[in-house]
Each structure stands twice: as C-alpha cells, then as structure tokens.
N, CA, C and O of each residue as an XYZ file, in Angstrom:
268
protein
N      -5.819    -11.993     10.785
C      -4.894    -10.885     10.884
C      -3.830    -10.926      9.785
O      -2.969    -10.049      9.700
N      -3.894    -11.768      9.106
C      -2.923    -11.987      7.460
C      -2.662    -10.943      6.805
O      -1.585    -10.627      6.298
N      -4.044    -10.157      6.801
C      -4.210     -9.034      5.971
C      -3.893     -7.797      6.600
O      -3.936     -6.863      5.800
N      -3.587     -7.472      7.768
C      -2.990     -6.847      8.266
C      -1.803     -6.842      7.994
O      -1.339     -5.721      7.785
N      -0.864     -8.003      7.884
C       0.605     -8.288      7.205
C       0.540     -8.106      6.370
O       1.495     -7.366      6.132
N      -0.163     -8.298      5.258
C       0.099     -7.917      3.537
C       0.138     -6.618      3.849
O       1.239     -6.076      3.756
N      -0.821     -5.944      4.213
C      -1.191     -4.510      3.876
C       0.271     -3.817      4.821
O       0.884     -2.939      4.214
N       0.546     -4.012      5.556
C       2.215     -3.439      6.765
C       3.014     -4.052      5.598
O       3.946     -3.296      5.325
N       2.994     -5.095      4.846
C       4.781     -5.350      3.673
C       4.196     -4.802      2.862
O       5.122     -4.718      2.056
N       3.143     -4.195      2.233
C       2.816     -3.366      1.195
C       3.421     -2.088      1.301
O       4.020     -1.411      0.465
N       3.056     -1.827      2.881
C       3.695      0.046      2.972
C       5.157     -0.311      3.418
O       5.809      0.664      3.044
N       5.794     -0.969      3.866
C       7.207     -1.501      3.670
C       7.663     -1.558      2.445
O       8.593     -0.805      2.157
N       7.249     -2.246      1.676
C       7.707     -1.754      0.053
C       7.486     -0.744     -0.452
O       8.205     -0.264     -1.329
N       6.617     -0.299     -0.078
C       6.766      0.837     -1.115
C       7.764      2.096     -0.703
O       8.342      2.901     -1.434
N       7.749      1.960      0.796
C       9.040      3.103      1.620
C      10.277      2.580      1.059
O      11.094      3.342      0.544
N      10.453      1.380      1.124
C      11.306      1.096      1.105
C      12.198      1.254     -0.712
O      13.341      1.617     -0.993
N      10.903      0.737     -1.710
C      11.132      1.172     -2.990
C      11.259      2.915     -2.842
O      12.309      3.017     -3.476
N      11.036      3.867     -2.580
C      11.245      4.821     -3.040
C      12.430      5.438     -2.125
O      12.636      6.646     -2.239
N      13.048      4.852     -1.421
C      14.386      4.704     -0.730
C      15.907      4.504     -1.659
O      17.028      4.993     -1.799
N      14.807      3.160     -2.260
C      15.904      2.933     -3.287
C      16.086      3.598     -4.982
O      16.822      3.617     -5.969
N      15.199      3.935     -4.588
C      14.835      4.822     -6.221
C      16.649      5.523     -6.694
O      17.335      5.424     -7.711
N      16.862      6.244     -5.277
C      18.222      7.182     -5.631
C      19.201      6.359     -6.364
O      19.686      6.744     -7.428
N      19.649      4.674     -5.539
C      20.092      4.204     -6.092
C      20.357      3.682     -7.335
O      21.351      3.965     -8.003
N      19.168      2.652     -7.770
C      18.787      1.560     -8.781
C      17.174      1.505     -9.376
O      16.307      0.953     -8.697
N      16.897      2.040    -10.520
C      15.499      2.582    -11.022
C      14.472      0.683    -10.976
O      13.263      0.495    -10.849
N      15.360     -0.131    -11.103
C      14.946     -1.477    -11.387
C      14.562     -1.945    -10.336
O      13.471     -2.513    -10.384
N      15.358     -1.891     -8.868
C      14.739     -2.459     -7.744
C      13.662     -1.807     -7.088
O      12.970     -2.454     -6.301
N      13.360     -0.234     -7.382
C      12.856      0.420     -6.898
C      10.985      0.064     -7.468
O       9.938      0.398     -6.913
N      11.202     -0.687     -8.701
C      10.367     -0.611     -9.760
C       9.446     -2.253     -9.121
O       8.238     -2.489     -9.092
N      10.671     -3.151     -8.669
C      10.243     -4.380     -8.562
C       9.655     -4.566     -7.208
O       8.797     -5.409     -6.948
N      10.161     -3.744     -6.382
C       9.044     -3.408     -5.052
C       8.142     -2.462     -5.360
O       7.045     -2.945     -5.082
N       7.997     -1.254     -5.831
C       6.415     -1.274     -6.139
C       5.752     -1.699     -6.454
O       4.632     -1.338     -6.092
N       5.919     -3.075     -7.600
C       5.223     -3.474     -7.977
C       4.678     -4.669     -6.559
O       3.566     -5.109     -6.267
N       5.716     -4.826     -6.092
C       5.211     -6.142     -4.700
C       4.394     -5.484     -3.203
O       3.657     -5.944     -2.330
N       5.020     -4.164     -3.521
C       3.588     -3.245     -2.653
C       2.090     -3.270     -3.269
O       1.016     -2.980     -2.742
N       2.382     -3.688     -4.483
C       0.791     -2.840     -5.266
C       0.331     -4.609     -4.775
O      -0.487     -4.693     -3.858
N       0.772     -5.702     -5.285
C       0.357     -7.193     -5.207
C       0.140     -7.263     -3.878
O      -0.977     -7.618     -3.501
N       1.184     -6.933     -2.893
C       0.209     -7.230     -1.469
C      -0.534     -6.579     -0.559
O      -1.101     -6.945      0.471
N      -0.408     -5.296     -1.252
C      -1.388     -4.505     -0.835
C      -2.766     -5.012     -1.097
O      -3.640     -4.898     -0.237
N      -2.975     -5.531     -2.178
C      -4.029     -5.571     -3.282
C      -4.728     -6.963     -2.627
O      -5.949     -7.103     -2.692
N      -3.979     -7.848     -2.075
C      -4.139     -9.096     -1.709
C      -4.423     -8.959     -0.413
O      -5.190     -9.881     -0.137
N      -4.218     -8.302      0.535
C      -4.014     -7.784      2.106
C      -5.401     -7.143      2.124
O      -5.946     -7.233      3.224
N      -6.251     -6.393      0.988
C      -7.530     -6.111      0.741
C      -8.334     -6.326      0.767
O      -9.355     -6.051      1.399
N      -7.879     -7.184     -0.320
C      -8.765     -8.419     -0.625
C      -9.457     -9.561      0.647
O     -10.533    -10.156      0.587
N      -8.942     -9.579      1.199
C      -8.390    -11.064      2.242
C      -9.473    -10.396      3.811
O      -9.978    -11.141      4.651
N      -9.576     -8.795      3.803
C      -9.515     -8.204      4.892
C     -11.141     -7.923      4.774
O     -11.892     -7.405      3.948
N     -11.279     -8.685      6.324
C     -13.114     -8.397      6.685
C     -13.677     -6.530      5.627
O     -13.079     -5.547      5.188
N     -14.461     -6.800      5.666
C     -15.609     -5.985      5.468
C     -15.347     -4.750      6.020
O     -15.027     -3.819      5.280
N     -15.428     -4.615      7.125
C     -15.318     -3.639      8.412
C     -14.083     -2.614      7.983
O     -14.160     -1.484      7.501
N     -13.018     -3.339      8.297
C     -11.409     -2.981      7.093
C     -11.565     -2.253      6.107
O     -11.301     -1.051      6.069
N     -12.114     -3.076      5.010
C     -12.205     -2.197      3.912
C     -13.241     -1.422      3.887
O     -13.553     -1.798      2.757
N     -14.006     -0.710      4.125
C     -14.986      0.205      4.194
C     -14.171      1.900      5.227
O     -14.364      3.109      5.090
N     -13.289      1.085      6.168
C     -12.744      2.081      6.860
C     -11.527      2.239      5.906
O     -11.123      3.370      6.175
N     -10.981      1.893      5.251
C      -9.794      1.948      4.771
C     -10.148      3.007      3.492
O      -9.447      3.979      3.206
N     -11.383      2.607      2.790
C     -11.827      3.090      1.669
C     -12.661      4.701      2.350
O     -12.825      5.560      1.483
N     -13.051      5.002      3.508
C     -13.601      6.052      3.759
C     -11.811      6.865      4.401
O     -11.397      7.973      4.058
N     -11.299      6.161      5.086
C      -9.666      7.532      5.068
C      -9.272      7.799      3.953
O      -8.699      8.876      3.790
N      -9.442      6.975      2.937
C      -8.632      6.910      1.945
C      -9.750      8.449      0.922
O      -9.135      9.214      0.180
N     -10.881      8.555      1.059
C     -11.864      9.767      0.455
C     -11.658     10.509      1.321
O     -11.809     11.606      0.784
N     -11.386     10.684      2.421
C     -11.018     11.768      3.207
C      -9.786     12.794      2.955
O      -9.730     14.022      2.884
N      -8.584     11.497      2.826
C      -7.520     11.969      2.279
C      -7.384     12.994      1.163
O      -6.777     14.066      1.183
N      -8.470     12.112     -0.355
C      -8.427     12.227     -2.000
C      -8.728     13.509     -1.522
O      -7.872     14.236     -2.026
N      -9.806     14.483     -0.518
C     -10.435     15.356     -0.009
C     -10.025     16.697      0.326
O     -10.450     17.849      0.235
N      -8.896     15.985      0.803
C      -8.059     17.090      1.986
C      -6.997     17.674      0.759
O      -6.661     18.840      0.554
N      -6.596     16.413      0.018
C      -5.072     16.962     -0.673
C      -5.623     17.707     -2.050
O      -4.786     18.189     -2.813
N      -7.046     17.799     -2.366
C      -7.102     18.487     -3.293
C      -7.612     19.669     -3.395
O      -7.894     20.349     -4.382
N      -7.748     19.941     -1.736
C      -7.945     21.638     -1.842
C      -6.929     22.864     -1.867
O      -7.353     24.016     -1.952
C-alpha cells in the first residue's frame, strides 16, 4: 500500500504547489517537481492491476476533455 502514499503526496503536492503559485513561483516549482517524483515512484512500485486502471481513467479522461 506504499504506492498508494506516493501517489495521495503526489496529488498533495501538486494542490498544494498550485496554491502556492499566488505566492512564491520557486516553491510552487519545487513541489511540482516532488509531485511528478512521487507520483512517478508511487507507479512504479504499484501492482499491475493499479496501473492498468489508472492508465485506462486516465484515456478516458485525455477523451472526455478533448471534445
């Protein structure tokens, strides 16, 4: 369940970076980048099953928002 935590502080950073964006362009910059790393790692890490469902919402989504 690790990868369940990377991937939940991934979308925590990145809310949270574009929270701070108004403020400070630098902190905002240094948590996206720690969303993209544990997102990326939280992926990685995550059964089979996970990523196949993650990767089919995620074409559903690319789907929906480009009509």
């Amino acid at each position: 369940m690790l990868w369940l935590v990377a991937i939940a502080a991934s979308l925590i950073f990145w809310l949270w970076g574009r929270r701070l964006q108004i403020v400070d362009e630098v902190y905002s910059v240094a948590l996206y980048i720690s969303a993209v790393i544990s997102g990326l790692w939280g992926f990685w890490i995550a059964p089979a099953e996970a990523q196949l469902t993650v990767a089919f919402l995620t074409l559903i989504g690319v789907r929906r928002l480009s009509r």
